[in-house]
C-alpha positions as CSV (number, residue, x, y, z in Angstrom):
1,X,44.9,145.9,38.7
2,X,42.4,144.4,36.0
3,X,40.7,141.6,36.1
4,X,43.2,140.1,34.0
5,X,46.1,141.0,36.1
6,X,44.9,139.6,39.7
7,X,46.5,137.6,41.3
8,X,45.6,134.2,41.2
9,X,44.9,132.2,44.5
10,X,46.4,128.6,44.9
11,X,45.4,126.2,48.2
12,X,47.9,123.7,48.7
13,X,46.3,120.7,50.5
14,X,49.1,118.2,52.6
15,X,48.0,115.4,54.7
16,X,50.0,114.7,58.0
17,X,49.4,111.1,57.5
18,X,51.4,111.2,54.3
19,X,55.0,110.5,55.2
20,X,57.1,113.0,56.6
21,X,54.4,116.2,56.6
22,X,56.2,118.6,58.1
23,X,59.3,118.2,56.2
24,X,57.0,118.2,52.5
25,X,55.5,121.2,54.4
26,X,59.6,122.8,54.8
27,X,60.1,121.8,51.7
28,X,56.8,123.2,49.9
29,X,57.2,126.7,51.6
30,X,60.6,126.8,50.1
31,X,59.7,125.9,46.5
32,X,57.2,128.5,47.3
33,X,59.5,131.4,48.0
34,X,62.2,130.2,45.4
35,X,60.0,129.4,42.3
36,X,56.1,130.9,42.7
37,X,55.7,134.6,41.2
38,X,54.2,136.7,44.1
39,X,53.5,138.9,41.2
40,X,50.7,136.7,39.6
41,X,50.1,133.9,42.8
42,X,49.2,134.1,46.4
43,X,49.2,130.4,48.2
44,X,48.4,129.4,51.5
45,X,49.1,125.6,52.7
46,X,46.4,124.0,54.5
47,X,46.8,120.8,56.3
48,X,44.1,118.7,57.0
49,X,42.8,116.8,60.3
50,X,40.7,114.2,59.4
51,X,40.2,111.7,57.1
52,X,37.9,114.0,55.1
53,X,39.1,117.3,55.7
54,X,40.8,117.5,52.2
55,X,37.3,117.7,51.2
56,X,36.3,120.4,53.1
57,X,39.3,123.0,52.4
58,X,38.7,122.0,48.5
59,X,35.0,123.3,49.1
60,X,35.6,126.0,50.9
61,X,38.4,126.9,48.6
62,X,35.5,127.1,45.8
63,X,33.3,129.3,47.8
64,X,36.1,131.5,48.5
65,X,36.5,131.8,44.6
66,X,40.4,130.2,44.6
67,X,41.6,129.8,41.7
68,X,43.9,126.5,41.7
69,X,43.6,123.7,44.4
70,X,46.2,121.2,44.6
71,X,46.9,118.1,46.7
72,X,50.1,117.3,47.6
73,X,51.1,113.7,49.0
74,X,51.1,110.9,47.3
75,X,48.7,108.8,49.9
76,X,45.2,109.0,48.2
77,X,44.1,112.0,49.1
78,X,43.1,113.2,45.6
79,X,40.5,110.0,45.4
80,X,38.5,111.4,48.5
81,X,34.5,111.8,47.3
């Protein structure tokens, strides 16, 4: 593969705290499998454990050169510093 045609790596960040987490979590790994190309994307679903952890996985995801982050919840998450 070519630069070009690497697969790209997505982090998807849940909170626990955020409503029913492990059923978003069901329901993320399904959309997963059903709808993301394994061709072009490899994801892996982090969950965080503190108040600040989102912050942590989205800096380590830099460091480890992913390509997408995204958080998934709904409860603020996104606004952490």
């Amino acid at each position: 593969m070519g630069n070009d045609d690497r697969k790209k790596k997505i982090v998807f960040i849940l909170n626990p705290i955020s409503g029913l987490w492990h059923t978003k979590q069901n329901e993320l790994e399904e959309i997963l499998e059903n709808h993301l190309d394994r061709n072009k994307y490899e994801s892996e679903i982090r969950v965080t454990e503190s108040p600040t952890h989102a912050t942590v996985i989205s800096r380590e995801a830099v460091q480890d050169n992913v390509d997408i982050v995204v958080s998934v919840g709904g409860d603020g998450s996104i606004n952490q510093p």
